[in-house]
C-alpha positions as CSV (number, residue, x, y, z in Angstrom):
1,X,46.4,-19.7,152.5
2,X,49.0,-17.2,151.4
3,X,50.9,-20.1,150.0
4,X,48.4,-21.4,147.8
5,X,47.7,-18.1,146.0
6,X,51.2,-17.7,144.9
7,X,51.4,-21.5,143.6
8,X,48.1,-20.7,141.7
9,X,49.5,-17.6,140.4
10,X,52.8,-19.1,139.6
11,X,50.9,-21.9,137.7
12,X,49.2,-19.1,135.6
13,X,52.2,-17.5,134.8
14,X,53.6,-20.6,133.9
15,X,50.7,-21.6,131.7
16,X,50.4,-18.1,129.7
17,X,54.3,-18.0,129.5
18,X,54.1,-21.6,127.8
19,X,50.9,-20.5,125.7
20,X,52.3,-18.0,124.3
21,X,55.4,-19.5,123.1
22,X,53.3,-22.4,121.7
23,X,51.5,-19.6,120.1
24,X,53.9,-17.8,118.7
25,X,56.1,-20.9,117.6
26,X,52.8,-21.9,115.4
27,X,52.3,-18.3,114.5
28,X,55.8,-18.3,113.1
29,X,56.2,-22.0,110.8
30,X,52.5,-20.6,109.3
31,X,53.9,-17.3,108.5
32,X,56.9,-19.0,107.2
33,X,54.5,-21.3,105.6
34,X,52.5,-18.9,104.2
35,X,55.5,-16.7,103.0
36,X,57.8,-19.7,101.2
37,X,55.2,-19.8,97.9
38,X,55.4,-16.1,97.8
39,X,59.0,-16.5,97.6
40,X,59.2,-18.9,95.8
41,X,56.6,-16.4,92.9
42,X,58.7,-13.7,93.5
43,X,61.6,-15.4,92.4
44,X,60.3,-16.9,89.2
45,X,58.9,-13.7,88.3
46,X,62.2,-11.7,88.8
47,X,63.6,-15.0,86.8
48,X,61.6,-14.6,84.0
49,X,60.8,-11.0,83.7
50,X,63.9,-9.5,84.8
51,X,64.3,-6.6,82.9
52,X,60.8,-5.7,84.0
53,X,61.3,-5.6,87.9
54,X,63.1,-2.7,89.3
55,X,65.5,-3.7,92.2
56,X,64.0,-1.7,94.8
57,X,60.1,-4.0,94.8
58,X,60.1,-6.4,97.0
59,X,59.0,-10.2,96.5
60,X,55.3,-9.6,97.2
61,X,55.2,-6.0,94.9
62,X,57.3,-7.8,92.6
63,X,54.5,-10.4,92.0
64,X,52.0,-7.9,91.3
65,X,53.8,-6.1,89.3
66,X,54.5,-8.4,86.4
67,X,50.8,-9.9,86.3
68,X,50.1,-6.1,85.5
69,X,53.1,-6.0,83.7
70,X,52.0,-9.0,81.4
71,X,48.5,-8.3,81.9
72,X,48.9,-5.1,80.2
73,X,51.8,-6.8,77.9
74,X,48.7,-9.0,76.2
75,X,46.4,-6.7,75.9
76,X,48.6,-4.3,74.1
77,X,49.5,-7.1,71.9
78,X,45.8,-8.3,71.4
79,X,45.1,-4.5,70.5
80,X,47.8,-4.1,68.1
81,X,46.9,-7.6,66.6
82,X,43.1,-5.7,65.6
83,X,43.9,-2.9,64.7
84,X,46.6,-5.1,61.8
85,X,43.4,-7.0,61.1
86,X,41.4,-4.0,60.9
87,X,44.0,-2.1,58.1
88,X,44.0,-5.6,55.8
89,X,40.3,-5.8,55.8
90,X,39.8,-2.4,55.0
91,X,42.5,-2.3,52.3
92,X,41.5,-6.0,50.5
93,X,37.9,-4.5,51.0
94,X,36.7,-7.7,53.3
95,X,33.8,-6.3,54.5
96,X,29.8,-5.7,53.9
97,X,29.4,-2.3,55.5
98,X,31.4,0.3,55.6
99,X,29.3,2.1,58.6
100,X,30.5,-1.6,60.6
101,X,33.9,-1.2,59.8
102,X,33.8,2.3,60.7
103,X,32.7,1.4,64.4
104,X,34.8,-0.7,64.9
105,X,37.8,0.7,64.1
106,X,36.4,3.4,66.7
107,X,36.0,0.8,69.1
108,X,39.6,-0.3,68.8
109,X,40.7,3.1,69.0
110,X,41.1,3.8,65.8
111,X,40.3,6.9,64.5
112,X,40.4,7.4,60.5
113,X,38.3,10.4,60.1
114,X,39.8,13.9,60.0
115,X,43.8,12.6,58.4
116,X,45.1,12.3,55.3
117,X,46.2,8.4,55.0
118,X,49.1,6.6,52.7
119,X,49.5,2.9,52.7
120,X,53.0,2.3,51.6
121,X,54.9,-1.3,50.8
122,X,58.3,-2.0,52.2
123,X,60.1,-4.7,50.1
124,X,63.8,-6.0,51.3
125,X,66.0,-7.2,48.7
126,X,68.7,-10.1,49.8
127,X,68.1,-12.9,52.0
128,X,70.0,-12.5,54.8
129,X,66.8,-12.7,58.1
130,X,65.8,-9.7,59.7
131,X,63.4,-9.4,62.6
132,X,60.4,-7.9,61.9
133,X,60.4,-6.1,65.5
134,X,64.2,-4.5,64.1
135,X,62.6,-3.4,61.0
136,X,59.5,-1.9,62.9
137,X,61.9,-0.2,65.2
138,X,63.5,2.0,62.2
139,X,60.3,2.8,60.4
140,X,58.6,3.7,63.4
141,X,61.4,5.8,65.1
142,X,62.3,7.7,62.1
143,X,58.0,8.0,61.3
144,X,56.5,8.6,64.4
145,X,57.5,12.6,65.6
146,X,55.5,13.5,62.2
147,X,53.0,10.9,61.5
148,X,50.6,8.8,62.9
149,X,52.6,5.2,61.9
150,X,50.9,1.6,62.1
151,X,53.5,-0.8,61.2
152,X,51.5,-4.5,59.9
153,X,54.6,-6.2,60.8
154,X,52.8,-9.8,59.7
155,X,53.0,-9.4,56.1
156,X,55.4,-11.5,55.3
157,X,59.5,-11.8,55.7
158,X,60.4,-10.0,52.7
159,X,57.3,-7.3,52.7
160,X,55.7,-5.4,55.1
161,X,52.6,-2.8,54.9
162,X,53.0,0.4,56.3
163,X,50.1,3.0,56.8
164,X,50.8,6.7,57.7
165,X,48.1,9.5,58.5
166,X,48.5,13.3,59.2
167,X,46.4,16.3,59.5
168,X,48.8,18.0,56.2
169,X,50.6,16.1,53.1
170,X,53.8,17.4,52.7
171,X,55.4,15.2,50.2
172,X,59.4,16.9,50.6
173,X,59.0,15.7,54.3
174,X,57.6,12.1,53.6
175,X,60.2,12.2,51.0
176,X,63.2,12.8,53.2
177,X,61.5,10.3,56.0
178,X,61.5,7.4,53.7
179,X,65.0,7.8,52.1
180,X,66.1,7.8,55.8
181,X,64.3,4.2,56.2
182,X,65.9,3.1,53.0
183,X,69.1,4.1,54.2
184,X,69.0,3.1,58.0
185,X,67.6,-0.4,57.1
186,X,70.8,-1.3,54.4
187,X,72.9,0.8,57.2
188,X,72.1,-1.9,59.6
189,X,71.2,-4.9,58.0
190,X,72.7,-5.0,54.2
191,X,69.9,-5.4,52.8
192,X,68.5,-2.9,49.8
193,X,64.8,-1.5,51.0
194,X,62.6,-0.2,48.5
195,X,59.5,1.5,49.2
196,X,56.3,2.2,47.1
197,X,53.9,4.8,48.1
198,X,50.0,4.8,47.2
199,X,48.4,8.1,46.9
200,X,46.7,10.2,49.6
201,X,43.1,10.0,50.3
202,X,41.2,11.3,54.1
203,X,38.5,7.9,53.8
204,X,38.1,4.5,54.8
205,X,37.1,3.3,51.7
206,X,40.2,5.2,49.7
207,X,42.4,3.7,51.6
208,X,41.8,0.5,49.7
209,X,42.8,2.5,47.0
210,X,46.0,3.8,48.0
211,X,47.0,0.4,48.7
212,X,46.3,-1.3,45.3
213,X,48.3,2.2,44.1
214,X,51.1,1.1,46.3
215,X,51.0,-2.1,44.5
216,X,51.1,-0.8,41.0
217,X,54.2,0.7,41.6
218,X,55.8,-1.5,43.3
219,X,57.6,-2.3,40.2
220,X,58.8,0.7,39.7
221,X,62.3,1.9,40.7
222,X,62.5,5.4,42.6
223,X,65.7,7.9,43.8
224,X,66.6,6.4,47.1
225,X,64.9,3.4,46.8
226,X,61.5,5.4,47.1
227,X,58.8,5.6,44.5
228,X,55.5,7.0,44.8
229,X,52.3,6.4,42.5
230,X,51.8,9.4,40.2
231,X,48.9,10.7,38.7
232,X,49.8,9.7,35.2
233,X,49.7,6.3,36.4
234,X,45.6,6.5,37.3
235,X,44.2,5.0,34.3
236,X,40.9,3.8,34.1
237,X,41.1,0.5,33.0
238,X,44.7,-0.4,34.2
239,X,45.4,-3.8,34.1
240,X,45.2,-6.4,37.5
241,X,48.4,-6.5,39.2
242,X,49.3,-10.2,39.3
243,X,49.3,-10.9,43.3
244,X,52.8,-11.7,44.1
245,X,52.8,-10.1,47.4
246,X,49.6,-11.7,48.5
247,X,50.7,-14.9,47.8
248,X,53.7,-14.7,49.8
249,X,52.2,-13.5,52.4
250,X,50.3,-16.4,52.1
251,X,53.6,-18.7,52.3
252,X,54.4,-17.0,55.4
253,X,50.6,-17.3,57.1
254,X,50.8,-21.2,56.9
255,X,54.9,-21.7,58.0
256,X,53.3,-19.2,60.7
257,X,51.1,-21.6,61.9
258,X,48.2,-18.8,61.6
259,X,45.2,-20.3,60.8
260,X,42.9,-17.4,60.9
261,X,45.3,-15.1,58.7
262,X,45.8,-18.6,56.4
263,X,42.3,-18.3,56.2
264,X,41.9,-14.8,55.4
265,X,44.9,-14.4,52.4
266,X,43.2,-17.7,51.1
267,X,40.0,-15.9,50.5
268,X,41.6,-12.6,49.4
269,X,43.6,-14.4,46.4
270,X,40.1,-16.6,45.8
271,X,38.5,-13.2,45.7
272,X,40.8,-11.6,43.7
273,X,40.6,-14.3,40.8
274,X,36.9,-13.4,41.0
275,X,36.6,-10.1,41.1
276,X,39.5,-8.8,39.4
277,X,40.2,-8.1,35.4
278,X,43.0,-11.5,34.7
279,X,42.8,-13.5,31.6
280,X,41.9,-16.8,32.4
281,X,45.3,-18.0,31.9
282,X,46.4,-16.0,34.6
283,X,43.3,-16.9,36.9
284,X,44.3,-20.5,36.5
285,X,48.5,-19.9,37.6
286,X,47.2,-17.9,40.6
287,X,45.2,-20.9,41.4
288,X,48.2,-23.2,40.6
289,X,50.5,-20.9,42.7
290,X,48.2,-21.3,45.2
291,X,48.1,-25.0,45.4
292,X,51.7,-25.2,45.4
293,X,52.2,-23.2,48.3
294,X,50.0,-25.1,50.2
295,X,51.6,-28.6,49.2
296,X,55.3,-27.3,49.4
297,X,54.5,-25.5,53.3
298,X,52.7,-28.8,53.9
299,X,56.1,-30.8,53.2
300,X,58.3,-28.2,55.0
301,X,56.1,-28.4,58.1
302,X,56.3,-32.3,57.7
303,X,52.4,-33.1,58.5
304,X,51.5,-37.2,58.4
305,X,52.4,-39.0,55.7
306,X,48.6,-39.8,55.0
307,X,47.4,-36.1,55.1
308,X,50.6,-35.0,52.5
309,X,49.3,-38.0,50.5
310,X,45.6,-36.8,50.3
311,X,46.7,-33.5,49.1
312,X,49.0,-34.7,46.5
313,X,46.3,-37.0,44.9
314,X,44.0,-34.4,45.1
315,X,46.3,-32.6,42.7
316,X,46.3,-35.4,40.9
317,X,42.5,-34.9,40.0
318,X,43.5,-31.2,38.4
319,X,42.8,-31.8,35.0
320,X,42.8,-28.6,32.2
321,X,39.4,-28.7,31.9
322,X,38.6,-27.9,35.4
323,X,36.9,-24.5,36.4
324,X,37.5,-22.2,38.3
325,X,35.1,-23.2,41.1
326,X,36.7,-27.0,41.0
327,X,40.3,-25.1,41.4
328,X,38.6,-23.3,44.7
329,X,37.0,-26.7,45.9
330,X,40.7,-28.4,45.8
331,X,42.4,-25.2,47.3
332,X,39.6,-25.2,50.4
333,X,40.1,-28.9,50.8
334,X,44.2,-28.1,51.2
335,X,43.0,-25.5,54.2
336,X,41.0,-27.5,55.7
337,X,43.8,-30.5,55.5
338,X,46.7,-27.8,57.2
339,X,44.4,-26.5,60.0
340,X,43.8,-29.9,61.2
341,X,47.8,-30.9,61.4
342,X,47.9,-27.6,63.2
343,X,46.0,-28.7,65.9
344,X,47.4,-32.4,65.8
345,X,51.3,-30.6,66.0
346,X,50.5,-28.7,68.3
347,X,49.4,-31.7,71.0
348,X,53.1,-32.7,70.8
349,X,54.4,-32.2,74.5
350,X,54.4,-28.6,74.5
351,X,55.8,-27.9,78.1
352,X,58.7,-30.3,77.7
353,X,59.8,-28.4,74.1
354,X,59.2,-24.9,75.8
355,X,61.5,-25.8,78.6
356,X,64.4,-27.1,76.4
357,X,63.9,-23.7,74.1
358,X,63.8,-21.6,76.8
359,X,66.9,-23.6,78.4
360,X,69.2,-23.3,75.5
361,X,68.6,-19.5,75.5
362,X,69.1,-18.8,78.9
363,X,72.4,-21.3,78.8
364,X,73.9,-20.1,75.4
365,X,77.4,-18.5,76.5
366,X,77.4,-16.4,74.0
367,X,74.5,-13.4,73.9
368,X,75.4,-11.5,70.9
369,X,75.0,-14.7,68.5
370,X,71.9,-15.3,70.3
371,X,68.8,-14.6,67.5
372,X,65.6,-16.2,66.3
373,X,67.2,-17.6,63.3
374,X,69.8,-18.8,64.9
375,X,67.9,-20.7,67.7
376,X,65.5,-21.7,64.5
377,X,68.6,-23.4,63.3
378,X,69.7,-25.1,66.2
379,X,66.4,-26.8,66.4
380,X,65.6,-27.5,62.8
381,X,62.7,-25.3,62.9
382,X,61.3,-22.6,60.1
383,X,61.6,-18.9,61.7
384,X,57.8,-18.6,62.0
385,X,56.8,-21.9,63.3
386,X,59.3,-21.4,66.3
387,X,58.2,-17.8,67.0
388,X,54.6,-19.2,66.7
389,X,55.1,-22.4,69.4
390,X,57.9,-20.6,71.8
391,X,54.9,-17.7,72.1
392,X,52.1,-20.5,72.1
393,X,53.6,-22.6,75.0
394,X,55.0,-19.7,76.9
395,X,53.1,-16.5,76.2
396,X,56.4,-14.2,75.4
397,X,57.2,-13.3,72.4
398,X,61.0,-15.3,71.5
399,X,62.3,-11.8,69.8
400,X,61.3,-9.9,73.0
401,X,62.7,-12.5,75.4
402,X,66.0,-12.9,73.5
403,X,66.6,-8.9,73.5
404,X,65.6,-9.0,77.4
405,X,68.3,-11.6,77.9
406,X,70.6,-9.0,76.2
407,X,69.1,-5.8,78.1
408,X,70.2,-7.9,81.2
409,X,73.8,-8.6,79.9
410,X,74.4,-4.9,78.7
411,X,73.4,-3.9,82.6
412,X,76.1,-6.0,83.8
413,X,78.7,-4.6,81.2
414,X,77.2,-1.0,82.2
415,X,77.5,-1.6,86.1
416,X,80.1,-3.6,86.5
417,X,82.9,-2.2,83.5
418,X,84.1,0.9,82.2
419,X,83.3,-0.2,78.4
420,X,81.5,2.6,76.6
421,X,78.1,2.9,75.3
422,X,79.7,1.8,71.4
423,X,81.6,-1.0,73.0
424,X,78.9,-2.7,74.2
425,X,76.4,-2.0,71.2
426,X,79.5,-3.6,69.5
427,X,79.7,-7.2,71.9
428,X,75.5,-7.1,71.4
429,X,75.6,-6.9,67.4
430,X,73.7,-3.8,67.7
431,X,74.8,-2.0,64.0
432,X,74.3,1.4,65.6
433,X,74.8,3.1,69.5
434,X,71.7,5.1,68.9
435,X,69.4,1.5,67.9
436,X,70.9,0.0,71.1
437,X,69.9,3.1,73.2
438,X,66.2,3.1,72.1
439,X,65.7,-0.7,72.5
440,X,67.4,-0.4,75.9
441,X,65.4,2.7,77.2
442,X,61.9,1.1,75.3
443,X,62.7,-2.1,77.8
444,X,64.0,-0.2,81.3
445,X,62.6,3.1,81.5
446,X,65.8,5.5,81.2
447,X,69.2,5.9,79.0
448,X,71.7,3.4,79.0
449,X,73.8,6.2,80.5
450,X,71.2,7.2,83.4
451,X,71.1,3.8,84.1
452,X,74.8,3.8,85.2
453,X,75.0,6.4,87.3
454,X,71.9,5.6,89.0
455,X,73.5,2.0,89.8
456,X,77.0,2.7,89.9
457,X,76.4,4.8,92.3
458,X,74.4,2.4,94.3
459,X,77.1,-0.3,94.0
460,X,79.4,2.3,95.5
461,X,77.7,3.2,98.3
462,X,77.3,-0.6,99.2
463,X,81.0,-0.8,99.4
């Protein structure tokens, strides 16, 4: 009887011994299973966002981390996209109520009331390309410890629109700020920067005002490259300012691939012709100038033969007799024309062109060559249609992912040479040490020289 207890009990054993390693085997390959994907995540994100990802997260934090990292990342750049859209339509006056505009400039943050507010227009001389995040950079680090700065960086290549607010005016300080912008931007990049600054007013509405000041004196030439709008200058019936920079801007807005901001300038310049004090001969060039940017954009972004053939017989129909409303009828037939080979270009195998863009940055040898106009090149693309399809197709903007493949390299040269902080601003193309130390410590957290004894000193201890 004895005997057949312990072969029962050894059975048991036997069976709970082989359960369990069943168990645990299957326990293991679906962990493994379960954990491969996560891997797999972890090291895409750390791939693609690695200047965002501090070493010490691990895979599944570092997942995490960079949806909130580019969850926050859009938002901030849907926010700042507003509040731009926000400041033209308030300074070309495209709204019905001013009580509407006023809430929702609250709503996005925004808060006019209770500042004194300047627009003021950037112009660059030369043609040499710039980034429009460099240019930001300077104007907003030299701006910001006094002023409350918002940089409309979409203008166009060759102007920008900057607005400033403050409690106080102090015109010696503004002064001094804006010589330093002038100064730091042909420092850097060669290229003479003048700037023209509209008068100070503490409303909404007035800073319409200021802007069309701005533009009035754009023509003038200041000390320094600065010029502000005096009160001489405030006649009553002064005459239109022919719109150069609008239509520009507008040039920009189509290469762009915009369609809601090729929309918007369209209807300011229409506008404008409308509203504004021109002779009719100089209504009808700013409808010509008009039409010609649209058919010479149309040709540079090579749109079907049959589209570009529509628009120039359209042309064709302009006759001298033609009034204005017939010259807005043609120019409204062009938009309509370019927003639909927008959306017909932009069915072209995205994925397959965002891997070989994103492949010939991440492969180029060379990093300091590495910018948008040079990849631009390479591809035989404009500058803003390949900032426009590199963000479209992969959600980063191609500035911000170039300077994070240089962030990356400059960590390398920092942890793993002696080279000094000018040396490698110097193998980067960075002009000036201090313009490499803010874009580094704007992209990791801490100095370029924090950084290297934090992780030099890691590296050490690993040895």
């Amino acid at each position: 009887m004895l005997d057949k207890v312990k072969k029962v009990q050894r059975i048991f054993i036997y069976a709970v011994i082989a359960i369990t390693i069943v168990g645990g085997i299957l326990v293991y390959w679906v962990a493994v299973a379960r954990y491969l994907p996560i891997k797999r995540l972890s090291a895409l994100a750390k791939g693609a966002y690695p200047n965002l990802i501090p070493r010490s997260i691990g895979e599944f934090e570092s997942i995490g981390f960079v949806i909130d990292r580019i969850k926050i990342g859009k938002e901030e750049d849907l926010l700042k996209s507003r509040i731009s859209r926000l400041f033209y339509s308030i300074i070309y006056r495209q709204y019905e109520d001013l009580d509407v505009i006023s809430e929702q400039c609250k709503q996005a943050g925004l808060f006019l009331e209770g500042k004194k507010w300047r627009a003021i227009i950037l112009m660059l001389g030369g043609k040499q390309f710039v980034e429009n995040a460099d240019i930001a950079q300077i104007c907003i680090s030299i701006l910001e410890s006094d002023y409350e700065v918002y940089f409309l960086d979409y203008a166009s290549q060759n102007y920008f629109t900057i607005i400033l607010g403050r409690e106080t005016d102090e015109l010696p300080l503004l002064k001094n700020k804006l010589a330093a912008i002038s100064g730091e931007i042909n420092a850097c990049f060669q290229r003479e920067a003048c700037l023209s600054v509209g008068g100070c007013y503490d409303t909404i509405d007035e800073l319409a005002k200021s802007y069309n000041e701005a533009v009035l004196n754009s023509e003038r030439e200041g000390p320094e490259g600065v010029s502000f709008y005096e009160s001489q200058l405030k006649l009553e019936k002064r005459p239109a300012v022919y719109p150069k920079i609008e239509l520009e801007v507008l040039r920009s807005s189509i290469l762009g691939r915009d369609p809601e901001r090729t929309s918007f300038f369209t209807n300011v310049l229409m506008r404008a012709v409308e509203t504004n004090k021109y002779s009719n001969f100089e209504k009808i060039s700013i409808c010509h100038d008009i039409i010609h940017i649209y058919l010479d954009t149309a040709e540079e972004l090579n749109i079907r033969e049959n589209l570009l053939h529509e628009m120039r017989h359209t042309e064709c129909c302009i006759q001298p007799s033609c009034t204005i409303g017939e010259y807005f009828y043609v120019i409204k037939g062009y938009e309509k024309t370019l927003l639909q080979a927008y959306s017909e270009d932009f069915r072209l195998d995205p994925l397959q062109e965002s891997t070989e863009l994103q492949g010939f940055i991440d492969a180029y040898p060379d990093i300091s060559q590495l910018s948008v106009s040079f990849v631009a090149e390479h591809f035989g693309l404009s500058i803003s249609n390949l900032s426009h399809r590199f963000k479209g197709q992969t959600g980063v903007n191609i500035s911000n992912y170039i300077v994070a493949k240089r962030i990356e390299y400059s960590k390398r040269l920092l942890t793993e040479t002696n080279m000094s902080l000018s040396e490698i601003a110097g193998k980067l193309s960075y002009c000036h040490t201090n313009s490499f130390m803010r874009v580094f410590k704007s992209v990791v957290g801490m100095t370029p020289g924090e950084y290297r004894r934090l992780f030099s000193t890691r590296m050490e201890g690993h040895r």
